[in-house]
Structure formats: C-alpha cells, structure tokens
C-alpha positions as CSV (number, residue, x, y, z in Angstrom):
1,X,0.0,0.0,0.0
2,X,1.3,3.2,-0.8
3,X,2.2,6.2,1.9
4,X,-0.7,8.0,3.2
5,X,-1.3,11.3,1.4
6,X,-1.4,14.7,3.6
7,X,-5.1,15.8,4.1
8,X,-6.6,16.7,1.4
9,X,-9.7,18.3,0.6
10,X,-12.4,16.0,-1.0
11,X,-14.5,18.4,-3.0
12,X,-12.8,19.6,-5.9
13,X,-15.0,22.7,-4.8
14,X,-12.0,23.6,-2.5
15,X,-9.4,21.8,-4.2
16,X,-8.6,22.3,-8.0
17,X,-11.6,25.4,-8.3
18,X,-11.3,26.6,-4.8
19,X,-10.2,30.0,-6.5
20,X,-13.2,30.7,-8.6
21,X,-15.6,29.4,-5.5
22,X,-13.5,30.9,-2.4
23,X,-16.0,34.4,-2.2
24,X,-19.2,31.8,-1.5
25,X,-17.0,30.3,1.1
26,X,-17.2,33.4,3.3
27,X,-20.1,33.5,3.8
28,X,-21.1,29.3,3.1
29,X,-18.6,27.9,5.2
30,X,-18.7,26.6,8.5
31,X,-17.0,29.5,9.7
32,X,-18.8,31.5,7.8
33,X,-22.2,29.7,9.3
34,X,-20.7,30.7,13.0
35,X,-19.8,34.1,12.6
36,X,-23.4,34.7,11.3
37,X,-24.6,32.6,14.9
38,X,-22.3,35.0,17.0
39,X,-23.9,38.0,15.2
40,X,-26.9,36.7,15.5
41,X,-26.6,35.8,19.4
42,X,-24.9,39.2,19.9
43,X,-27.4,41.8,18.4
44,X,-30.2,40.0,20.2
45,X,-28.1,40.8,23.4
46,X,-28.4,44.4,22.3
47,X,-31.8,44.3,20.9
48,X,-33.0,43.1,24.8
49,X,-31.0,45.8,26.8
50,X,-31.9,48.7,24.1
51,X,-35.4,47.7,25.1
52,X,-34.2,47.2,28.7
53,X,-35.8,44.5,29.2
54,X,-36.0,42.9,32.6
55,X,-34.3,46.3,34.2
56,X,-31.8,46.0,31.8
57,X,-29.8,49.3,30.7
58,X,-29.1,50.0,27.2
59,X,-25.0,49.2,26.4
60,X,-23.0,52.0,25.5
61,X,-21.6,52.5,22.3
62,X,-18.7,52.0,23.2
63,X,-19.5,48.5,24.8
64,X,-21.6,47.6,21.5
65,X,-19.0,48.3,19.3
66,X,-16.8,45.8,21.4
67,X,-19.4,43.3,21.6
68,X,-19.7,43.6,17.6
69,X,-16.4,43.8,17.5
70,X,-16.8,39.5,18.2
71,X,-18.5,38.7,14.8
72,X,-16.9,42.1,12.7
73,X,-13.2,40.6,13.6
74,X,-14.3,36.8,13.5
75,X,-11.1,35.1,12.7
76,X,-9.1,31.5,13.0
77,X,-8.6,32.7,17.3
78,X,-12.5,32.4,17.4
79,X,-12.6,29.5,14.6
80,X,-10.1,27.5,16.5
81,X,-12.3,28.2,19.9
82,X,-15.2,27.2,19.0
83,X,-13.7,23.7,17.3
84,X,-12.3,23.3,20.6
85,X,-15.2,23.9,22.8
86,X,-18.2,22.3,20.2
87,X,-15.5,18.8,21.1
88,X,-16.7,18.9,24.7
89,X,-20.3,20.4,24.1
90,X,-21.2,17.9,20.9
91,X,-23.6,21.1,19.7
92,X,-22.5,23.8,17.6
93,X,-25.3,26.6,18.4
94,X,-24.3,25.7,22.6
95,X,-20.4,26.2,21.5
96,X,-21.1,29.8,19.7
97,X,-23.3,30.6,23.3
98,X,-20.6,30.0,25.8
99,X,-18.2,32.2,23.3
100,X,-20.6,34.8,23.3
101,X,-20.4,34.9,27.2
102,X,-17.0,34.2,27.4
103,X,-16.8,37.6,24.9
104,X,-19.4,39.3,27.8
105,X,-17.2,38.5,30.6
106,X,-13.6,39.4,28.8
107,X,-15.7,43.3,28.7
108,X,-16.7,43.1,32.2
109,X,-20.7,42.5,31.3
110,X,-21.2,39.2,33.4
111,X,-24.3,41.3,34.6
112,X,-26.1,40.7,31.3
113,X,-24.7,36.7,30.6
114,X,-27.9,35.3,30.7
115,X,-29.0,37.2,27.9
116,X,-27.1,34.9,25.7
117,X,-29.2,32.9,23.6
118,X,-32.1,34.0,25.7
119,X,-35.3,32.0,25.6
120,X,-34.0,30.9,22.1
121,X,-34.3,27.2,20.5
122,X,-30.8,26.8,18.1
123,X,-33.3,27.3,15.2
124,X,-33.6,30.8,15.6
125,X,-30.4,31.4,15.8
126,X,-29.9,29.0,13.2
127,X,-33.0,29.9,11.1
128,X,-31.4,33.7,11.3
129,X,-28.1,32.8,10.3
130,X,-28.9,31.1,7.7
131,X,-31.4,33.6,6.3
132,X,-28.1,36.5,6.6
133,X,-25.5,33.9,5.0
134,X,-27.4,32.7,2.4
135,X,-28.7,36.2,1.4
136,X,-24.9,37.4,1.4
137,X,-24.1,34.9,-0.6
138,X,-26.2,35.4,-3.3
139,X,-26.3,38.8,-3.6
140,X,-22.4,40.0,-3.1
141,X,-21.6,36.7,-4.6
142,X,-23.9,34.7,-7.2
143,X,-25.5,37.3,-8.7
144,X,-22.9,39.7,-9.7
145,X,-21.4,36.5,-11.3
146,X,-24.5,35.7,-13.5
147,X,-24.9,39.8,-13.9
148,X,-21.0,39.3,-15.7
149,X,-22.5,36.2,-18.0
150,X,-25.5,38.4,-18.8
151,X,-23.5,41.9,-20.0
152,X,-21.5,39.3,-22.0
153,X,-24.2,38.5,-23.4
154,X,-25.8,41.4,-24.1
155,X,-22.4,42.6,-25.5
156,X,-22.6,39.9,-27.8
157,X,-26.0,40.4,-28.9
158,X,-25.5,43.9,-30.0
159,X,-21.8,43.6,-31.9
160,X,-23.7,40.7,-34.0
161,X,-27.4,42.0,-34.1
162,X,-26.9,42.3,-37.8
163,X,-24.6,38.6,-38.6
164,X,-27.1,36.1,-40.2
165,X,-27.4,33.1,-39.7
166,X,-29.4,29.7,-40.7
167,X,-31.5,29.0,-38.2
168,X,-31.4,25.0,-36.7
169,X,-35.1,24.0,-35.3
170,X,-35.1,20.6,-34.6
171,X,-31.5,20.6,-36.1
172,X,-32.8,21.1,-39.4
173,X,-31.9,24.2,-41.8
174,X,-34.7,26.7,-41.2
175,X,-35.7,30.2,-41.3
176,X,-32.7,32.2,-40.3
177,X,-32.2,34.7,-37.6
178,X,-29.0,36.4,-36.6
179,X,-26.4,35.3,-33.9
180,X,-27.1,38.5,-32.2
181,X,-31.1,37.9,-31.7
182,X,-30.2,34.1,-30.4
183,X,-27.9,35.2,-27.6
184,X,-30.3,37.9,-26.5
185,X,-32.6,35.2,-26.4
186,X,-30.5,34.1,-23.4
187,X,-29.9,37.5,-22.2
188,X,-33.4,38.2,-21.8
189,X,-34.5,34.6,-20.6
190,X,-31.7,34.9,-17.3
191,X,-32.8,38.7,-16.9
192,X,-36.1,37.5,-16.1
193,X,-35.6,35.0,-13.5
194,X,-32.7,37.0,-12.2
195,X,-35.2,39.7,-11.3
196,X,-37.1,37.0,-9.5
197,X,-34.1,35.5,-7.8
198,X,-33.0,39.2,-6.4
199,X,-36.5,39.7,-4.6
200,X,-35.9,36.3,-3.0
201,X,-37.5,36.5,0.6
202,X,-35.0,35.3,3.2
203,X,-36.2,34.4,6.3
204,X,-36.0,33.6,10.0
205,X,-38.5,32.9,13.0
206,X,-37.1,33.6,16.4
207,X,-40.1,32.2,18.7
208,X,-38.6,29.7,20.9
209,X,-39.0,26.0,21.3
210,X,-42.2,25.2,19.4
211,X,-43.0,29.0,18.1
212,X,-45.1,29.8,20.9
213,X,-42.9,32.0,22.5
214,X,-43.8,30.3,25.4
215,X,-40.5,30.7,28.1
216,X,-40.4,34.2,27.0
217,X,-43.9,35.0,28.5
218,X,-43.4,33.1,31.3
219,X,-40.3,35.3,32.1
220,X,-42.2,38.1,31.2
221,X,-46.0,38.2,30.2
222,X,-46.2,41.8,29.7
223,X,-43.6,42.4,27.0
224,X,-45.2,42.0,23.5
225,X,-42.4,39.6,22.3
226,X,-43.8,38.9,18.6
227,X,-42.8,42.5,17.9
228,X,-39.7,42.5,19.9
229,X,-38.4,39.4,17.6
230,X,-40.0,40.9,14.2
231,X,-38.2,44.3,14.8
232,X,-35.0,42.4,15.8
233,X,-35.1,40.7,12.6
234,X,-36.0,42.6,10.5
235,X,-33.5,45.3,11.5
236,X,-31.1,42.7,10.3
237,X,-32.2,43.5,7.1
238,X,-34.2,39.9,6.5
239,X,-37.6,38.7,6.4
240,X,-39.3,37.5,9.6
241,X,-42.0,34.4,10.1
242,X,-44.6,35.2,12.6
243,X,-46.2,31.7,12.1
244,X,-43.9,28.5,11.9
245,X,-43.1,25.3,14.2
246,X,-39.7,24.6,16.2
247,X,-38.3,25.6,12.9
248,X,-38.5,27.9,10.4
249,X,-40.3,26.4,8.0
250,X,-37.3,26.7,4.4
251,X,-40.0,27.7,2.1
252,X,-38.1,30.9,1.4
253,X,-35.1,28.7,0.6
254,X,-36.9,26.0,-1.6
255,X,-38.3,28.6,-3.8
256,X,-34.5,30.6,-4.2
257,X,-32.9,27.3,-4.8
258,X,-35.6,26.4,-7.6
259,X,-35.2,29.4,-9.4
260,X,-31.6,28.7,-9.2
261,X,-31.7,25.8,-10.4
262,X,-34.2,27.4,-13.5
263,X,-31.6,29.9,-14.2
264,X,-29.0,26.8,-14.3
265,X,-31.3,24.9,-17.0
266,X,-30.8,28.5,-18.8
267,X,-27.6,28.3,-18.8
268,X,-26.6,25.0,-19.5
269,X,-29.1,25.4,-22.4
270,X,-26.5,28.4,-23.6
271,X,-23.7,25.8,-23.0
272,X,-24.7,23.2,-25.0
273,X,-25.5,25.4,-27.7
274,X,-22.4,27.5,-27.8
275,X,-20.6,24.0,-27.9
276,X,-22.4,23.3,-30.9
277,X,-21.9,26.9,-32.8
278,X,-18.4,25.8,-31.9
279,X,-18.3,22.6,-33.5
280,X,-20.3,23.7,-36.4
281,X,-17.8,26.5,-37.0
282,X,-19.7,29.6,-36.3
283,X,-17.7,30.0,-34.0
284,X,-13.6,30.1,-33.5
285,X,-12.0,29.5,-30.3
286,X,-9.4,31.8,-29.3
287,X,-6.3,30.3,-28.3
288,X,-4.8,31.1,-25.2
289,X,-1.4,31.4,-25.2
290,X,0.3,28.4,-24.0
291,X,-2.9,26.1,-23.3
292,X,-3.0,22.5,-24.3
293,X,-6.1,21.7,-26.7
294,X,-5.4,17.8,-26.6
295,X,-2.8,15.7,-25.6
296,X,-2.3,14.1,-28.6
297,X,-4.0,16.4,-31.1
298,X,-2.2,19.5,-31.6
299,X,-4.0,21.1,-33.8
300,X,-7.5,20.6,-31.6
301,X,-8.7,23.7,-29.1
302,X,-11.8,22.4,-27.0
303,X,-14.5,23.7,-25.9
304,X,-13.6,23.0,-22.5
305,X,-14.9,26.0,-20.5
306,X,-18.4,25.1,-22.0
307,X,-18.1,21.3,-21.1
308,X,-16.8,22.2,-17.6
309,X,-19.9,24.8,-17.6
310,X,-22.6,22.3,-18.6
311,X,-21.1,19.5,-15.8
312,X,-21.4,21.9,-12.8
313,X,-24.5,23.6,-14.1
314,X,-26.1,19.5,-13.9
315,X,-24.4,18.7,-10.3
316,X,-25.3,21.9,-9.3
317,X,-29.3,21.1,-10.3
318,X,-28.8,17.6,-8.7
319,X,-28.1,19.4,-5.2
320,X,-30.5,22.4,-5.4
321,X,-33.4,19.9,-6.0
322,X,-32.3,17.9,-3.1
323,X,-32.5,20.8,-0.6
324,X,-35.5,21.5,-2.5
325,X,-37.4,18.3,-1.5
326,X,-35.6,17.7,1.7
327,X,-36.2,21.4,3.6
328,X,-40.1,21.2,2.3
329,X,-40.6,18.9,5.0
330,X,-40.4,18.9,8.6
331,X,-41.8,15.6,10.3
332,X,-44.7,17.0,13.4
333,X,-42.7,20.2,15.1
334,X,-39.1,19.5,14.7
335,X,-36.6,16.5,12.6
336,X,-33.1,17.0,12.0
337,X,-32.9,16.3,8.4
338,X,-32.3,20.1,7.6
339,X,-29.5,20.4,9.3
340,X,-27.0,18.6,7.7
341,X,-29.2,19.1,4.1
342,X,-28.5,23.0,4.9
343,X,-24.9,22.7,5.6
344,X,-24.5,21.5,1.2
345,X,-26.3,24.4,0.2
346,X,-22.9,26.2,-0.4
347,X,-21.9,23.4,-2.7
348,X,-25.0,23.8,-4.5
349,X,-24.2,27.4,-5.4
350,X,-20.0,26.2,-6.1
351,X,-21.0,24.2,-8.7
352,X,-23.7,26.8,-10.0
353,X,-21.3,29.6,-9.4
354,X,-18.0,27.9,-11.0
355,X,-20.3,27.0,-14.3
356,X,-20.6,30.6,-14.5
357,X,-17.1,31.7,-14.0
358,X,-16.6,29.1,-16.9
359,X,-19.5,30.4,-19.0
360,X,-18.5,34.3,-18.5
361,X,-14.4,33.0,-19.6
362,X,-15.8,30.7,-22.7
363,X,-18.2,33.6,-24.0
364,X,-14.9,36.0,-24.0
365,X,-12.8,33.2,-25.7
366,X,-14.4,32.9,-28.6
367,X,-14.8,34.8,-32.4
368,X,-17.7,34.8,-34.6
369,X,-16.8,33.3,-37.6
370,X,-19.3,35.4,-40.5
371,X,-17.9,33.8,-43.4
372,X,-19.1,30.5,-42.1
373,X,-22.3,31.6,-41.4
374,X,-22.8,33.3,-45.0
375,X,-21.6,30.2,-46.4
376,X,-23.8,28.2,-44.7
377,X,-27.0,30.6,-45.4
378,X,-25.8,30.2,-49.0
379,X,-25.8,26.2,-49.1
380,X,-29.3,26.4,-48.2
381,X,-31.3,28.6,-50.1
382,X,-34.8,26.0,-49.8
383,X,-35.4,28.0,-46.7
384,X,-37.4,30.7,-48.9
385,X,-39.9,28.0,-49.6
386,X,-41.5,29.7,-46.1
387,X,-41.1,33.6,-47.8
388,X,-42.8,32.4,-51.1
389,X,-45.7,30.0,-49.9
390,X,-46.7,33.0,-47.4
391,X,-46.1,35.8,-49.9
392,X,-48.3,33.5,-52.2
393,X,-51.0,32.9,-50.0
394,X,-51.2,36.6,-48.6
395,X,-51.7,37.8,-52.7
396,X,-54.5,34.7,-53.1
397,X,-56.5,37.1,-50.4
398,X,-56.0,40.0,-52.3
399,X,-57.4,38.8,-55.6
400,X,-53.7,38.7,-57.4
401,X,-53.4,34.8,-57.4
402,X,-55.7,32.1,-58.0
403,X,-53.0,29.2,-57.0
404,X,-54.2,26.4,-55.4
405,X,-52.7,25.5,-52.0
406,X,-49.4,27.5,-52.4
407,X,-47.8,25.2,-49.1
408,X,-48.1,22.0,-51.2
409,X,-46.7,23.7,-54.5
410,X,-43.5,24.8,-52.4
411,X,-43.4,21.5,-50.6
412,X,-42.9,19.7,-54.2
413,X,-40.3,21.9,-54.9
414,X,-38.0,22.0,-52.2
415,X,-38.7,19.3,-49.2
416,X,-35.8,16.7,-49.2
417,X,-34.3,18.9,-52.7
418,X,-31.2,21.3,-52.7
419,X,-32.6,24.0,-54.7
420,X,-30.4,27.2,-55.5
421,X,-30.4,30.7,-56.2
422,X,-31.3,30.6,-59.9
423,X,-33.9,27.5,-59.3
424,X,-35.7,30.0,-57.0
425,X,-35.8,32.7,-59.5
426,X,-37.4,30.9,-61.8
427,X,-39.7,29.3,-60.1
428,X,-40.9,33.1,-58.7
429,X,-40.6,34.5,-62.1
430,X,-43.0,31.9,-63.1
431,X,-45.6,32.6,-60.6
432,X,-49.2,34.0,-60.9
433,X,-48.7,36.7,-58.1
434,X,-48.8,41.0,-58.3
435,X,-45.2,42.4,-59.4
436,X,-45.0,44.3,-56.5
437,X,-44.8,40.7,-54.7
438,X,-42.8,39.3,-56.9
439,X,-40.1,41.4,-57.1
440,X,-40.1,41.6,-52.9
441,X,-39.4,37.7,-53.7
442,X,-36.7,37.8,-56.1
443,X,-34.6,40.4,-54.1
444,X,-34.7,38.1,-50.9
445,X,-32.1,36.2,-50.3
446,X,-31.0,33.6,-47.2
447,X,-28.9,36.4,-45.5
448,X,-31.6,39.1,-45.7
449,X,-34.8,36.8,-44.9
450,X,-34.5,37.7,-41.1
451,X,-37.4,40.0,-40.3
452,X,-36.5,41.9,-37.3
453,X,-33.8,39.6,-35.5
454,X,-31.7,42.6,-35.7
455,X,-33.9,45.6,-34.3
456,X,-34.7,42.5,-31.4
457,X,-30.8,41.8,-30.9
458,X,-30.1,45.2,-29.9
C-alpha cells in the first residue's frame, strides 16, 4: 500500500476550483455559518438591553461596538475556539453561546450573561443565520457572477445584431435569424428570473421551542415579544416568520434554490448550444497562449470552459433539487434532516457559481466566424420555400393569385431537394402573383430573410 497522502480536501470545490468558488466560502462555510450565529446571538443581546428588558440598561456604544467587535473581527482565534469547545459540548449553536459569554465576561458584562441565547431554540439562531449567510451569498456573490455572463451576453447580442445566420429548429436548416437575436434570447430569458431570484425573501422565525414564545412570557408576560423578535429581525435587514413550528419552515429557501436551479437549465441550455456553434464552425475559439487543446492532437482547441460549464451547471441542479425536496418537509414540530441538508447548500451554489465563472471566460474566448455563417445561409437557399408560400397565400387574399394551396406547391419543390439561387428565381418568375410581390421575392435572399432579429438583438 502506498504512503498515506497529507489531508486533502475532498470536493474539488476547495481543491482544484477553490479559487473561482473561495467568495461563496465566506459566507457558506462553516465559519462562515458561525460568525453569522455569534452576530446573531450578539445583536439579540443588544436588541434586549436597548429595550431594557427585565431592568436591563441600554449598552453603551462604546461597549456595543466591542461586543460587535466579536462577529466584525471573526477570525481562526474564534474558529479554532469554537472547534475546541463544540469537542466537549457535541452542539455547535451551545459552543457559539458560551463564546458569546465568554466575549461578555472578557468586557466586564457578566451582569447581562444570561442574555445569551435567551429564551431561544438553536433554530432561531440558526434559522437567522442562515437567512443572513445565504442572502450574502447570493447577492455579493452569485448574482454579480451571473450579472458578468448576462453583460456578455448582451455585449454579444448587439456587436452581431446584424450577422445572419441559418436558423437550426429541430436541427434542421430553417428560417434564419442572426447570432445577435439568439444570444439575447438568453440574455433576456436569465434577466427574467434574475429579477425573481433578487427579490428572493429570506427568512428567519425567532419564537422559541415550538413558536409559541412560550419561556419568554413566562419570564415576562407583559412584553409583546412577537414585535420585539419581528423588529429584531427585521432590522437585520431579513424577512421575519410570525407563524412557523420549532423551525423555520425553508420555504423561502426551496423557492431561491428552484429558481436557481431554473436559471441553471438557462444556462446550460446556452452551453450546450455555444458548444455546438463551436463545433459547427460559427464559431472560432481563441487560443490562449500556451494552453493545451489535446494531448495528442495539436492542432484541436476544445470547448472546454463550456463542457466544464454544462457538468457543474447539472451537479449543481442535482443538489439544489435535493435541498429543494428535503427542507419542504419537517416531520410533526421539529426532525433534524435540515441540518446537515443545509450545511450543502454552499456546494449547491460552487458548482452553480463555478459553471458561471466558466461560462462568462468561454463567451470571451471565442470569435464569430461570418464567413461561415454566410456560407452556410448560401448552401441552403430552400429556406425561402416559407417567404414564397406565405407571400403566395397573402396575394391569393388580395385577388392577385388564383394558386391552389401554395404550401403543397413549395413543398414539391424544395422538401428533401437542394434547390439554389437561380432554381428559386425561376420558379418566382413563373408565378401567378402582383409584381409588387414578386419582385419583394426575387430580391430576398437567405442572408436578408430575417425579419426583425436585428432591431430584437439590440
């Protein structure tokens, strides 16, 4: 057997990628999880004594901005202390509490220590902590990566609005469009449920054992505590549930990670068909200076950034519909299943966020190759047989043409036939239609049948 390796990690996520993932780590992380906790259990300390609750008087600035100070300057001291004490406690949330009062009596507040993680269930502090990680994480992070794919695309779109090109439906030549229009296709599709996904609710219940707020009115009865938590959380800048069980009940969360996962289809949609514009030749790859296209091939640059795209974009689905269908159910008041569901959903956004880190490099490594496209437009000239049969019927309505079902007539001609240029004008010139029509006919040509894909590209 060979020599034990060092540790290593086991996700490629924070292995070979770990640099294009490492921002969703700040906040996704199990540190990043527990410095969210400690903020969490720290501005409920404040929100109590502000409210001087139970004779409580408010902290001073000064003794806030320490206390704060335990979450803003989270580091490895606090990462390696809580490891440490979480060994000897077997919970995480009870480890972050005695750090929290360790913090309170380090500042001389031992007065106020039983604050800490008052009349709270770990789920609040949990339910909280994940609403301010998860939001964090997609709005510094996620979005402002699919934002960079979308301005590519919409930078695409415009410089070729006006390059035409045959159109593919169900791979099959058809009526063409320009490359511009099809990638703004894309560009509009993941502005739409981007502007969904950014007002995402994220939220968090923080009403004790079984959402009752039952301990808190038996410590007190004649504080309204409903408003004291919905002010608390909310001034945290998330969403607050009035009415939930132990647990917050991750509906919030199963609808984000859906429409993820819909903006992922999207976009491996755009992979797959930028690796086939690629291997049809419409478009060139870039070479990068020094980069190996195959390792036996010389000549051969591949579409790797799109493969790698379309791979992350499916494991990343995989995982979002797994959180999905696990967090939409919570057996009676309380099981456990979320909690270690919850602690993947930063893997489900790596591999979402790393197929767009591949998708925004491959869309800026490639060249649109016109003469290809104008080539191909001019192999396939049968796609008029749509232009004439319509021009056709539209002049049978108008008393100009007495031709008997003009879609049959074209059919004849051109299905399963390569028909050119001059086999077209002669079969227009030869036509019972108004000149006006037919002249519209002869001047059209495969590059210039493309209605308004341009005016929609830009």
């Amino acid at each position: 057997m060979s020599t034990q390796l060092p540790a290593q990690p086991l996700s490629p996520l924070d292995g070979r990628y770990r640099a294009a993932t490492t921002g969703l780590a700040d906040y996704l992380s199990e540190a990043g999880l527990n410095r969210a906790r400690v903020e969490v259990e720290v501005e409920w300390i404040i929100a109590l004594t502000d409210r001087s609750i139970f004779g409580t008087s408010p902290l001073t600035d000064a003794q806030k901005e320490q206390l704060r100070a335990l979450y803003l300057d989270f580091g490895q001291e606090e990462i390696d202390w809580l490891a440490a004490k979480e060994a000897v406690t077997r919970h995480d949330v009870k480890a972050v509490e005695y750090l929290v009062r360790d913090r309170l009596s380090t500042l001389g507040l031992d007065a106020i220590a039983e604050l800490t993680h008052f009349a709270c269930t770990s789920e609040d502090v949990n339910s909280a902590s994940y609403a301010l990680t998860v939001k964090r994480a997609v709005e510094e992070v996620w979005l402002p990566a699919l934002d960079s794919v979308i301005a590519k695309l919409r930078e695409l779109a415009v410089e070729h609005a006006d390059a035409p090109m045959l159109s593919h439906t169900h791979g099959q030549p058809a009526t063409p469009s320009t490359m511009g229009k099809e990638l703004a296709v894309f560009a509009w599709r993941l502005e739409r449920v981007r502007s969904q996904i950014a007002a995402s609710d994220y939220l968090a219940k923080f009403s004790g054992a079984t959402g009752t707020w039952s301990a808190h009115l038996s410590a007190e009865p004649d504080v309204d505590w409903p408003t004291v938590a919905r002010e608390y959380i909310e001034g945290m800048g998330i969403g607050f549930n009035v009415l939930t069980t132990q647990i917050e009940s991750h509906d919030w969360q199963v609808e984000l990670y859906d429409r993820i996962r819909h903006a992922g289809g999207i976009l491996h949609n755009l992979a797959t068909d930028m690796w086939t514009y690629i291997s049809m030749g419409y478009f060139a790859q870039i070479p990068v200076a020094g980069a190996t296209g195959s390792s036996t091939m010389p000549h051969k640059i591949n579409p790797i950034r799109f493969e790698n795209a379309e791979a992350n974009l499916e494991l990343s689905a995989a995982l979002l519909g797994s959180l999905s269908q696990t967090l939409v159910t919570s057996r009676m008041q309380r099981d456990l299943t979320d909690s270690t569901t919850q602690r993947n959903i930063g893997v489900a956004l790596g591999h979402s966020l790393l197929a767009l880190d591949n998708l925004r490099r491959g869309l800026n490594e490639v060249s649109l190759s016109r003469e290809v496209l104008l080539a191909d437009l001019d192999a396939n000239w049968e796609v008029l047989a749509e232009a004439i049969q319509t021009v056709i019927r539209a002049e049978v309505v108008a008393g100009r043409s007495t031709i008997a079902d003009p879609y049959a007539l074209l059919k004849e001609l051109t299905r399963g036939h390569r028909v050119g240029p001059s086999d077209l004008a002669a079969f227009v010139e030869g036509l019972e239609i108004g000149d006006a029509a037919k002249q519209r006919l002869l001047a059209l040509t495969p590059a210039t049948y493309t209605g308004i894909a341009e005016q929609l590209a830009r």
